[in-house]
N, C-alpha and C positions, 0 to 999 in steps of 0.2 A: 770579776765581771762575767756576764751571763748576756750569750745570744741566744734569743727562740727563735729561729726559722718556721712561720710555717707553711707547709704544705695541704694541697689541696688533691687528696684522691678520690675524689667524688662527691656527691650531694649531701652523701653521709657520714664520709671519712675525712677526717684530719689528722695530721704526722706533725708532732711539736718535733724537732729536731736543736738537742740541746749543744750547747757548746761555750765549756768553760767551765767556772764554777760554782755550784747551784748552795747560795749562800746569801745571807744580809741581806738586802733590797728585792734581789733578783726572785727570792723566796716566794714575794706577796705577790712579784710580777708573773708570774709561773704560774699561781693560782689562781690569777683573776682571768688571765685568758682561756688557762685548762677549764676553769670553773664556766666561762661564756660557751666553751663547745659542749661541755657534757648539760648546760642547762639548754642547751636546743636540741638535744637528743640526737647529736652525736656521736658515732664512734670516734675515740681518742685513743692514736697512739704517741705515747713518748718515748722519743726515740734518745736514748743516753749514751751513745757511743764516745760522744766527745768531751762527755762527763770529766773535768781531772779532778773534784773535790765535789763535797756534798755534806754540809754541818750540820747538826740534830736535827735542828729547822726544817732542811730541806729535807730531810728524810721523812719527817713527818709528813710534808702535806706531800710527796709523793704517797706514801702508804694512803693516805687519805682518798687521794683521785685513783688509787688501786682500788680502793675501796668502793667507790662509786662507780667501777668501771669502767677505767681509763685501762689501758695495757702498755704494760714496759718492753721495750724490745731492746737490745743490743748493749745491756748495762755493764759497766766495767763488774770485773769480778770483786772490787771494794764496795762498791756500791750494793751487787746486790748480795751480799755478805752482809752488810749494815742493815737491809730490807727483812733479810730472812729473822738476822736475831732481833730486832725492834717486834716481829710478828709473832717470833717465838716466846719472848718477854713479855708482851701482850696476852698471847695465850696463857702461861703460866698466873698471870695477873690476876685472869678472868676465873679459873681452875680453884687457886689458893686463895682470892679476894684482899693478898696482902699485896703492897706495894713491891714494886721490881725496879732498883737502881741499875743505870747501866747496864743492864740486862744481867746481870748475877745475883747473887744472895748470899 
């Protein structure tokens, strides 16, 4: 299960504050509300402190709303471990044009 809190810092700032584990359902639901603040030109921060899991899934469409300009704050140290090498794996992907399982070779 996955709670999104969110917060309101201003006309232009929102704070997702997650809590639980960012996984199955919670995944799509994560992405449709981050995806409503960053499409009205929003600053987005996700706040991940309470993070206690986070399955491929979810790691994706975080990277994803990184991608688009969302910002992570306060990510356990698994999580952003799983962030850095999905980005690192990515890059090598992009570099070599060969595919990257599980981020090794």
């Amino acid at each position: 299960m996955l709670r999104i809190t969110r917060t309101v810092l201003s006309q232009q700032e929102i704070v997702l504050h997650l809590h639980g584990r960012l996984s199955g359902l919670w995944v799509e639901l994560l992405r449709r509300i981050a995806d409503s603040v960053l499409d009205e030109k929003q600053v987005l921060t996700i706040d991940l402190t309470n993070v206690c899991f986070a399955d491929c899934e979810g790691i994706t469409v975080l990277m994803s709303l990184l991608d688009r300009g969302a910002r992570d704050v306060n990510a356990p140290l698994f999580v952003a471990e799983q962030i850095r090498k999905c980005k690192d794996a990515g890059r090598r992907q992009a570099n070599d044009g060969a595919p990257v399982l599980g981020g090794e070779r």
